[in-house]
Structure formats: structure tokens, C-alpha cells
C-alpha positions as MATLAB code, in Angstrom:
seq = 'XXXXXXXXXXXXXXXXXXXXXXXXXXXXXXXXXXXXXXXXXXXXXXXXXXXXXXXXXXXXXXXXXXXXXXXXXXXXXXXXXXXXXXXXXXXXXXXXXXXXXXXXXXXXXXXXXXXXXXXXXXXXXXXXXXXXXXXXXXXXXXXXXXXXXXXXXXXXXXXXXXXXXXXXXXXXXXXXXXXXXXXXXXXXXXXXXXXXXXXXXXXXXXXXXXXXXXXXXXXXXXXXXXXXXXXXXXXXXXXXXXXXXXXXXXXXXXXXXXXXXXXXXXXXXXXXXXXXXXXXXXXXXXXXXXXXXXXXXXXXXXXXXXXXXXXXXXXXXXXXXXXXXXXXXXXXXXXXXXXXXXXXXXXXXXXXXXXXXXXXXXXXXXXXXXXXXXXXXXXXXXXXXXXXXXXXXXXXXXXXXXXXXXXXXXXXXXXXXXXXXXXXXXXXXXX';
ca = [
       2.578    5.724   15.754;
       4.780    8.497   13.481;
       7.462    7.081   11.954;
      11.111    8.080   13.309;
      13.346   11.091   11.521;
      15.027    9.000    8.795;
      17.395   12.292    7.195;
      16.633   13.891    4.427;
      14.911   12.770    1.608;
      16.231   15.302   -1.196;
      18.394   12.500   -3.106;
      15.878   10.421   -3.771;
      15.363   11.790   -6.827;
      16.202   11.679  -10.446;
      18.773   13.907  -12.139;
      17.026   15.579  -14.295;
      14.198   17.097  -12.420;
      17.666   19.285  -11.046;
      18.881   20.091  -14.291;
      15.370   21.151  -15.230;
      15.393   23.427  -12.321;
      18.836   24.670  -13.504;
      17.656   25.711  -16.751;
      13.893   26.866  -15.660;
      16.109   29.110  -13.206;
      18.520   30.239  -15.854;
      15.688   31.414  -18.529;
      13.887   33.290  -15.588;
      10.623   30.406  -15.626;
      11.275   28.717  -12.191;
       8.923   31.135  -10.397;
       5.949   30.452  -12.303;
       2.862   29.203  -10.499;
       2.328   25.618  -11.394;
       0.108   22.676  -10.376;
       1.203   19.295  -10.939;
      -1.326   16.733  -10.852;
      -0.469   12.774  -10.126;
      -2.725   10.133  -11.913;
      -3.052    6.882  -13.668;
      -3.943    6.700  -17.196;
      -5.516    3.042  -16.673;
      -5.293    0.206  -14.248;
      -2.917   -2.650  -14.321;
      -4.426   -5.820  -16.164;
      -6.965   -7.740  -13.968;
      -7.481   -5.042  -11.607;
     -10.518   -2.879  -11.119;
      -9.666   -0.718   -8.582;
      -7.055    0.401   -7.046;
      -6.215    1.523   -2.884;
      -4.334    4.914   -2.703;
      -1.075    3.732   -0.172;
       2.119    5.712    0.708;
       0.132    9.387    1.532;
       1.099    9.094    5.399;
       4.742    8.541    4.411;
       5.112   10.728    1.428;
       3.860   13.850    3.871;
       6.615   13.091    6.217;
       9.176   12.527    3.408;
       8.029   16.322    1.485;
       9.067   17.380    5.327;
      12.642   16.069    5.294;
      12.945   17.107    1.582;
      15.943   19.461    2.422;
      19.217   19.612    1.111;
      21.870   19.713    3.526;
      25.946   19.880    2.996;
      26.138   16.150    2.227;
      23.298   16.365    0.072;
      24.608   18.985   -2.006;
      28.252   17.426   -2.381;
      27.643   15.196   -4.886;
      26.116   17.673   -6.902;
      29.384   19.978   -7.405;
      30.511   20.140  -10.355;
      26.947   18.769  -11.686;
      24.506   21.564  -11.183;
      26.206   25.228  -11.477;
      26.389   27.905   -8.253;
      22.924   29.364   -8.813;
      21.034   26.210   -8.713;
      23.433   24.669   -5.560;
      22.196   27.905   -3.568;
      18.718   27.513   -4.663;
      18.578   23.780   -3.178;
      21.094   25.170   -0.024;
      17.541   27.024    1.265;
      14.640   24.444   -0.121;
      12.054   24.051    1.634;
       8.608   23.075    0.162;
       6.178   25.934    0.566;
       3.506   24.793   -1.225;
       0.123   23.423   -1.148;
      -0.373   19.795   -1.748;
      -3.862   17.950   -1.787;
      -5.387   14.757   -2.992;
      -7.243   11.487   -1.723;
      -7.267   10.258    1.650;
      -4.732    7.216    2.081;
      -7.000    4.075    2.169;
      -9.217    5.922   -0.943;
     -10.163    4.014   -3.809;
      -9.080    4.878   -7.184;
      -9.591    4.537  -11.037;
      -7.919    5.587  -14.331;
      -7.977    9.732  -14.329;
      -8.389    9.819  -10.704;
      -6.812   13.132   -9.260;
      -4.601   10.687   -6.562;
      -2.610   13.948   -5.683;
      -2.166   17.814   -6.764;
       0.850   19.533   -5.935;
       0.710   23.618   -6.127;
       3.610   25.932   -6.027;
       6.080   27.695   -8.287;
       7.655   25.259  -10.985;
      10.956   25.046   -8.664;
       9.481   24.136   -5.770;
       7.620   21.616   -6.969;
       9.273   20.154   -9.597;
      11.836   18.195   -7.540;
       9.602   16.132   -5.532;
       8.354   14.317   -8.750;
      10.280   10.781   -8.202;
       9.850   11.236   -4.273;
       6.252   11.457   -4.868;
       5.749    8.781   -7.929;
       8.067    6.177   -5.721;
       6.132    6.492   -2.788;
       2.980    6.285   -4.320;
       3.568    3.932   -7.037;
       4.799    0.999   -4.564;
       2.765    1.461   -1.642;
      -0.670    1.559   -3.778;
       0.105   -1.606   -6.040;
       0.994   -3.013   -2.325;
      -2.339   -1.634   -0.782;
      -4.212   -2.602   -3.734;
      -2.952   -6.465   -4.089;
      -3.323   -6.482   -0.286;
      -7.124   -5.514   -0.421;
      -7.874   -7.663   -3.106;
      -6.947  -10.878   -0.915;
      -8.419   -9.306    2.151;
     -12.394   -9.002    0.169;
     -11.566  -12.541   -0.843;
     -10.145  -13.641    2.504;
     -13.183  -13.819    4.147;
     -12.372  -12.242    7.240;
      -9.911  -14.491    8.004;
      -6.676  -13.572    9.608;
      -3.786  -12.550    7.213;
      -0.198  -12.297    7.584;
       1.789  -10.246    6.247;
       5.454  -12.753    5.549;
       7.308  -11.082    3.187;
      10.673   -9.116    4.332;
      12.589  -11.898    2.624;
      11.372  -11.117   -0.461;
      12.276   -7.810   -1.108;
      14.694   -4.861    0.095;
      15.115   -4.550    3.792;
      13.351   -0.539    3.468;
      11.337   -1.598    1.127;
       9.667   -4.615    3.486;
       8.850   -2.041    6.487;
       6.801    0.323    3.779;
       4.899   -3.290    2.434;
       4.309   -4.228    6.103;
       2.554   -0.937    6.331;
       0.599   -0.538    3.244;
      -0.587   -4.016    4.016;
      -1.674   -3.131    7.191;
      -3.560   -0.373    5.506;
      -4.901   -2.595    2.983;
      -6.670   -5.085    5.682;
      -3.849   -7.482    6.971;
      -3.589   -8.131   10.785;
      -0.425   -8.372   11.107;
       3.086   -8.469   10.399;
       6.273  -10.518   10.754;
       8.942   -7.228    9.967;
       9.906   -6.226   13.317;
      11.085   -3.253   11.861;
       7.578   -2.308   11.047;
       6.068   -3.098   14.264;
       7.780   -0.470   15.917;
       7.627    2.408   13.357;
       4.317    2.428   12.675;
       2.431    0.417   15.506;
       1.217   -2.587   13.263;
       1.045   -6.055   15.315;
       3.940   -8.548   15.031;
       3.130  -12.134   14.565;
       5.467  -14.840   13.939;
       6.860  -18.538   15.985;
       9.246  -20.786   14.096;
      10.596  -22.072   10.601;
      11.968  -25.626    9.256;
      15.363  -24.843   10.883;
      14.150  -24.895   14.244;
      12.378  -28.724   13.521;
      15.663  -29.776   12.221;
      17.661  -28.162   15.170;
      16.914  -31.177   17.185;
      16.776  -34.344   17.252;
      13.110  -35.268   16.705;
       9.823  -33.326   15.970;
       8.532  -33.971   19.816;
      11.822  -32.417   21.242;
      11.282  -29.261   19.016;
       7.751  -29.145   19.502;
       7.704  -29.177   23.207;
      10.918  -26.477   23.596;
       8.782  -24.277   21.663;
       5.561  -24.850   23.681;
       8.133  -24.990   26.865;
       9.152  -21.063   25.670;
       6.512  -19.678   24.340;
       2.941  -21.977   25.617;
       0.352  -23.587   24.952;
      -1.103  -20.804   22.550;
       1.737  -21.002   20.340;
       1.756  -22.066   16.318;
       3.469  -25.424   15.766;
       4.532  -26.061   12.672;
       3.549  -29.987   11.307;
       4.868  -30.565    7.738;
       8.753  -30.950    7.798;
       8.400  -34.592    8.139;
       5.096  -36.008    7.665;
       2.170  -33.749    8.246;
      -0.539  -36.682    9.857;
       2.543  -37.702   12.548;
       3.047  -33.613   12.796;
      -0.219  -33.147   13.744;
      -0.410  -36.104   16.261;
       2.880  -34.976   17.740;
       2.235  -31.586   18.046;
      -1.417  -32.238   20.160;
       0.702  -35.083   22.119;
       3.480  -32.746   23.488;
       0.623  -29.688   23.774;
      -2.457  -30.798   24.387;
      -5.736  -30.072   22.776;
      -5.567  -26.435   23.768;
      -2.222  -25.977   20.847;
      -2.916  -22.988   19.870;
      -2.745  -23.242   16.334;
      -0.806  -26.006   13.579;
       0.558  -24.114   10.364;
       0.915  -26.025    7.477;
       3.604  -24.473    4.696;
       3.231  -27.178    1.098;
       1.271  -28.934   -0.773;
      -1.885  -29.134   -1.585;
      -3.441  -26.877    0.803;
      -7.175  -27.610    0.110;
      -6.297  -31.493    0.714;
      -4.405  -30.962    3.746;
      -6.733  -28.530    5.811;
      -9.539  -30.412    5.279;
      -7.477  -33.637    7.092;
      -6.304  -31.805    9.012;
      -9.003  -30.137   10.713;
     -10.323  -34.074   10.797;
      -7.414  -35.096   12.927;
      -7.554  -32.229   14.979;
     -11.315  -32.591   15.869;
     -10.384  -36.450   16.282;
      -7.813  -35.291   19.217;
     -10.129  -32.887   20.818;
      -8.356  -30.354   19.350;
     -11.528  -28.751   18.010;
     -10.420  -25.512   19.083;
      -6.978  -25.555   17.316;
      -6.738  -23.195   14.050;
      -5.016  -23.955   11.024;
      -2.851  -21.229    9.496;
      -1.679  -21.978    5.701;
       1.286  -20.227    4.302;
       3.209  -21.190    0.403;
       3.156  -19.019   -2.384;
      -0.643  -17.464   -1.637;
      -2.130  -15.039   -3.604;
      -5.390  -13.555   -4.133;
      -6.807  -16.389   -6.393;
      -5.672  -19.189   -3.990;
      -7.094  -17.480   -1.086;
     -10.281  -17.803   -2.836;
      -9.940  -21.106   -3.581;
      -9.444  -22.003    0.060;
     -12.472  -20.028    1.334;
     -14.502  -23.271    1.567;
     -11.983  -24.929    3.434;
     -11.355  -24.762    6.886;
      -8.787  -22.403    7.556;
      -8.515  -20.206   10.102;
      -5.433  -17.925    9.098;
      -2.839  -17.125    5.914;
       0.102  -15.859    5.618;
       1.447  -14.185    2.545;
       4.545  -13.241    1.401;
       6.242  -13.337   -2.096;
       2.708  -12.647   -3.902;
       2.427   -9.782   -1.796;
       5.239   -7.443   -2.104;
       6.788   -8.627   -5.807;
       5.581   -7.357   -9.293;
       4.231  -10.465  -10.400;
       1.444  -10.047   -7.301;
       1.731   -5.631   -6.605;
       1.629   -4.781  -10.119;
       3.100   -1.226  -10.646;
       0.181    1.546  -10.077;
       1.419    3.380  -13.074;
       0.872    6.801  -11.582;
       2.414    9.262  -13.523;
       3.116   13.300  -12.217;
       2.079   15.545  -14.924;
       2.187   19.615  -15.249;
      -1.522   20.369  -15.613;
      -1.605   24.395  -14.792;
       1.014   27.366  -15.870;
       0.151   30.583  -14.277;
      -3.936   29.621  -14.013;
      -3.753   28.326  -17.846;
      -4.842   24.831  -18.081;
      -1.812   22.826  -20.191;
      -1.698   19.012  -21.142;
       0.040   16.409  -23.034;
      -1.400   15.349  -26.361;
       1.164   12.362  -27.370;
      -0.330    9.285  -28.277;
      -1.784    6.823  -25.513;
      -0.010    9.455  -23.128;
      -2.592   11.690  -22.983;
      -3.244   14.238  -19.698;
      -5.877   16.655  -19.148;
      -5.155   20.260  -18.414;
      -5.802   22.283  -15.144;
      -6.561   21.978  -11.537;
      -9.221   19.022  -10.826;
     -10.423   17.691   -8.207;
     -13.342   14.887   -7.529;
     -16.273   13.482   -5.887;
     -17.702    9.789   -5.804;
     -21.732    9.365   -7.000;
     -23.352    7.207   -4.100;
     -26.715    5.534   -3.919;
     -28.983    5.764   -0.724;
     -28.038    2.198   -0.444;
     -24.235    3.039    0.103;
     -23.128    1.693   -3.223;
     -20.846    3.750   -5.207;
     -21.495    4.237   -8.928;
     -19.547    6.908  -10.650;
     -16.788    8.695   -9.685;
     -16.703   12.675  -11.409;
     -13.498   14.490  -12.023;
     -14.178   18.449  -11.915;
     -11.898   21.761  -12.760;
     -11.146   22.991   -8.844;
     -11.922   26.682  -10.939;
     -14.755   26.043  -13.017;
     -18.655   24.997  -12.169;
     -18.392   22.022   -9.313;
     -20.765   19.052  -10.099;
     -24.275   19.542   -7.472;
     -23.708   17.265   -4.666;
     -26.119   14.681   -3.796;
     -27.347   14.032   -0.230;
     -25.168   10.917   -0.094;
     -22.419   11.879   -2.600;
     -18.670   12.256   -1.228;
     -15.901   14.736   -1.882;
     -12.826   12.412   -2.297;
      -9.971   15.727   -2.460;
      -9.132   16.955    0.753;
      -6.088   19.221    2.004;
      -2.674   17.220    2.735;
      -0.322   20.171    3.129;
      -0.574   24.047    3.105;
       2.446   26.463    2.929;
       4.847   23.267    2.932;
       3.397   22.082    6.328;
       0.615   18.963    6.987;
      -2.335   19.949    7.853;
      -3.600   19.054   11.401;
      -5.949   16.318   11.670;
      -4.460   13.855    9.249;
      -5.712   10.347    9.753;
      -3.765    7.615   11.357;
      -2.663    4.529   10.093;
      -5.945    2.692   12.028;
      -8.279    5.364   10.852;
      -6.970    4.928    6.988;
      -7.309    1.282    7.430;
     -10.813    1.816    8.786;
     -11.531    4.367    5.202;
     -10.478    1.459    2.819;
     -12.706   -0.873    4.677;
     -16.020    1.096    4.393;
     -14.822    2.076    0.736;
     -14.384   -1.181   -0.232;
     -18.320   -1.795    1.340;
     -19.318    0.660   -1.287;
     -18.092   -0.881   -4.226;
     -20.890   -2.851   -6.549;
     -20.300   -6.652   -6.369;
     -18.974   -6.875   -9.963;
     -15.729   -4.417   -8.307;
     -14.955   -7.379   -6.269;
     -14.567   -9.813   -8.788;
     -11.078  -11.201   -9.892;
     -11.427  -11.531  -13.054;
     -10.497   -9.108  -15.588;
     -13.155   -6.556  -16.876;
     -13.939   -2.755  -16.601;
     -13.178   -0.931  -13.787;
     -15.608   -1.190  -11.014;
     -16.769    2.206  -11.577;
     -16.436    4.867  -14.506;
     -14.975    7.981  -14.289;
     -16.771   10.817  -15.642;
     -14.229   14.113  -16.707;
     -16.863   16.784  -16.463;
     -14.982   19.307  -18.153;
     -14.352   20.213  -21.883;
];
């Protein structure tokens, strides 16, 4: 499901990537043909991959990247005539091309190229590098629990956690990264991800015992519903909540302490009631690691929120959007530990008969391409051309449905939490 017109885009930007248009269109430079190339230098610590997020949105937010009258207001008096009537007729007419959204990625991955005259494409640098940057790290911590999750239902619980835009894009990129479903409302309806969700504490403590607001939430919303047991006393929860509901309750969610402990007893209790067919669903400050603590345990479903969509649990992507190409010269950055490599490049991923990925090569789009083997994949395809999407682009299912069978290809050492190298090397088969 596309995501509703939301205005222009052409603020969110820095200032200076329009006062370097001002000055590249002063000194006669702003029409020279320039690629721009978006990467990561290395992976954030503890990672060893990471899940490109954000591509679906960034196309649609390149479209609205125009500057209309109350766009350009706040700039008088900031940029000078010239550059106001340059932005007055912006549109991007360029090509832009890069991995799939749901692709795996490692350091000097070609995530995204951007082709056009310096002007054009100058300006979408902090459009692109937002986008990106949050809903990979998002994407990425959200696959990590997912491989460790077992295929166990996760929740995505986290719109109180972060900004109120900013918790519809993590609902989505953790859709994309192998979550079932979300509790932002907001998201359910822009982009068509499932909605999941029953009551908090508050409603317990609305009335005047635990029965009385267990059975006006089974009374509103059946049998099927979610109670949950732990505001009081988690073994009289659990009674109470299969008294009012019967052994058919759908499911008993259990929010503190120490979750290992308490799903084991209660899955016990249930099976004592004849509740055998009751799931538990454990929520609390989850991340990756406790998730694969809890995989012995018998859970059923978790939901995860502040882990999720903070820094301390999405560590920044640190994708950075370099100038790579002038006129068909190749041009890079030589500052120390800030290095880039010059010209166009794209990629392709090394793949054993067996399906398991082992190498992932990093060509110049211009100079000799790397023989392709009979299971080998080209990871560049074509985003937009002449400023417009292609046709064809995947959909949020089919994207989720690309990380899942790239995440199948990764070597078993990929999926490990700890820290080490990245699960596979990149090999820069240039000079």
C-alpha cells in the first residue's frame, strides 16, 4: 500500500548543500555531470551485516523534492536571486540506482548511486543519508532479533519511544526486517503492515479488581483476546484470567521480571487449567540477546519496543554520500580513516551451488565487469531514470520476502551475535 502525498520534501535538508549550489552556480560548475555514490566505510560494533531499509520511501520523497512558494520563503534573504530561481523549477532529472530494499550490506557496499549534474543532485544529500541511515540501522537491529527469534511472532511496540514520524518509518522498516506486526496505527494504514495490540496496566487498574477488567475485555473483544496477568500477582493473573475466559484465552502477556522464570510457570499453570492451547507473549526491554536467551523457553510471541527503534539497539548505519565521478573522471577522498573510492561502481554477491553467499565484489560500472557465475547475483538494479521510478519496484511484502531469502544465504558465522568480521568480505576489484 503507497504511502499518502505528505508535501514536499525540499527542506529537509541541510544549509549548506544550498549554498554549495549557490556558489557551484556562480563559478559556472553546477552543470557538470556527477555521480554520487552512498556507502558505509565499516559496520557499527557487533554487527556483521547490515539490511538496506528506507529505498521505498526515499523514491517517493526524491518525487516530492520540489520547492514551492513556502519552501522558498525562508530562504530570502539567505540564498541570492539566481539560486531562488534555480530551486523555483527543481525537479530531479536524474538517474538513481542501488540495492534492492531488504538487500544485505557490508562496509564499501555501493547502497545507492545518484547520477546527474552536480545541482541536481547535490541537494538530496541529507534527504537521502536520513532516510537511509535510520531505516537500515532499524531494518538491520530488526533482522537480527528476527534470525534469533526463532520464528516466533514479533511485535513491533515502540511509537512511545521515539518521534511520532519517526515511529510510522520504524513500524515499516521493521516490517521489512521480519516483524509481524505493529502497534502504530499510523503505520497500519500507510503502508498495509498488520496492527496488533489489547490493553496496558491502566486498564487493570481502571476497575475495581483483575476479574472485572479481565472479563470487560474478553466481554469486548473475546475469547481470542491477550490478557494481561502481572499487575498484581502473575500466578492469581493467570488463574483469573482462564477463570473469567476459559481455556480457549487466547493468549496471557507477561510485561517484568524474569522472563525465563515466569514463562516456564507459566506455561505449567496454563497446561494445569487446560489451557494448553493458550500462548504466552513476553514484552520488557527485549532485545536481540534476550530474545536468544528465551528461545528455549516456551514462548509463543515478543514484543519489542525501546531496543528497537533507539540508538542504543538501531545503531546509526553510518552511510555517508560521497562525490565519486566529475565529468566520467573517477575522484575520491584521501583524508585519514575517511577514505572513498573514485568512480561509478556497482556489485554482485559470489554464491555457492549450495545457496550460501561468500564474497560480495564491488566493480567500476565502466571498466571490465567481474564473469558471473551460474549462481552469482547482481545486487545494483535501476531505482529511478530521468527523475521518475522505474516500473516494477517491489512492494513492501516482496522486500520483506528479499531479506528473508538473503538472510538464508548468509554462512552461519553471519548470524552470530557476537562481535567479529563481517559475515562476508568485500572484494574492490578495481585499482
Amino acid at each position: 500500500m503507497p504511502a499518502p502525498a505528505t508535501g514536499s520534501t525540499a527542506l529537509f535538508t541541510d544549509r549548506y548543500e544550498l549554498t554549495m549550489l549557490q556558489a557551484a552556480l556562480a563559478d559556472s560548475t553546477a552543470a557538470r555531470h556527477c555521480v554520487f555514490e552512498v556507502f558505509t566505510r565499516r559496520l557499527p560494533t557487533g554487527r556483521r551485516f547490515g539490511v538496506v531499509g528506507g529505498t521505498g520511501r526515499l523514491v517517493d520523497a526524491v518525487t516530492a523534492f520540489r520547492f514551492g512558494p513556502d519552501d522558498l520563503a525562508p530562504l530570502q534573504g539567505v540564498l541570492d536571486d539566481r539560486t531562488l530561481e534555480f530551486l523555483a523549477g527543481y525537479r530531479f532529472d536524474g538517474d538513481i540506482e542501488g540495492y534492492p530494499e531488504g538487500e544485505l550490506f557490508f562496509p564499501n557496499s555501493p547502497v545507492l548511486t545518484i547520477t546527474g549534474s552536480f545541482a541536481t543532485a547535490v541537494i538530496l544529500e541529507t534527504l537521502v543519508l536520513s532516510i537511509l541511515n535510520h531505516d537500515s540501522a532499524i531494518a538491520s537491529a530488526a533482522a537480527r532479533m528476527s534470525s534469533v527469534a526463532d520464528g516466533r511472532t514479533l511485535i513491533e511496540m515502540g511509537s512511545r519511544r521515539t518521534h511520532e514520524e519517526a515511529a510510522v518509518a520504524c513500524a515499516r522498516a521493521a516490517y521489512l526486517g521480519g516483524f509481524t506486526s505493529t502497534s502504530n496505527l499510523a503505520a497500519g494504514r500507510r503502508y498495509g503492515i498488520p496492527t496488533s495490540g489489547t490493553a496496558a496496566h491502566a486498564f487493570t487498574l481502571l476497575h475495581d479488581s483483575e476479574a472485572e477488567a479481565f472479563r470487560a475485555q474478553v466481554a469486548a473483544l473475546g475469547t481470542g483476546t491477550t490478557l494481561l496477568v502481572d499487575t498484581y500477582d502473575i500466578t492469581l493473573g493467570i488463574a483469573t484470567a482462564i477463570e473469567v475466559a476459559g481455556p480457549e484465552l487466547g493468549a496471557v502477556r507477561i510485561d517484568s521480571g524474569d522472563l525465563g522464570v515466569l514463562a516456564r510457570a507459566a506455561r505449567t499453570q496454563l497446561d494445569g487449567l487446560g489451557a494448553t492451547g493458550t500462548k504466552i507473549v513476553l514484552s520488557g526491554d527485549l532485545d536481540e540477546y534476550a530474545i536468544a536467551a528465551l528461545r528455549a523457553e516456551p514462548v509463543d510471541a515478543y514484543g519489542v519496543g525501546t531496543s528497537l527503534v533507539t540508538g542504543s539497539g538501531a545503531p546509526t548505519t553510518g552511510m555517508v554520500y560521497k562525490l565519486s565521478e566529475v565529468d566520467g573522471r573517477p575522484v575520491e577522498k584521501r583524508s585519514t580513516n575517511k577514505v572513498s573510492h573514485g568512480g561509478h561502481k556497482q556489485a554482485l554477491r559470489r554464491i555457492r551451488p549450495s545457496g550460501t553467499a561468500t564474497e560480495e565484489v564491488v566493480f567500476r560500472a565502466s571498466g571490465p565487469h567481474p564473469d558471473l557465475g551460474e549462481h552469482d547475483r547482481v545486487l545494483t538494479v535501476p531505482l529511478m531514470r530521468g527523475g521518475e521510478p522505474v516500473s516494477g519496484l517491489p512492494t513492501l511484502a516482496e522486500s520483506r520476502e528479499h531479506l528473508r531469502a538473503a538472510m538464508v544465504s548468509l554462512p552461519w558465522e553471519g548470524l552470530k551475535l557476537s562481535s567479529g568480521e563481517p559475515a562476508l568480505p568485500t572484494t574492490l576489484a578495481f585499482s
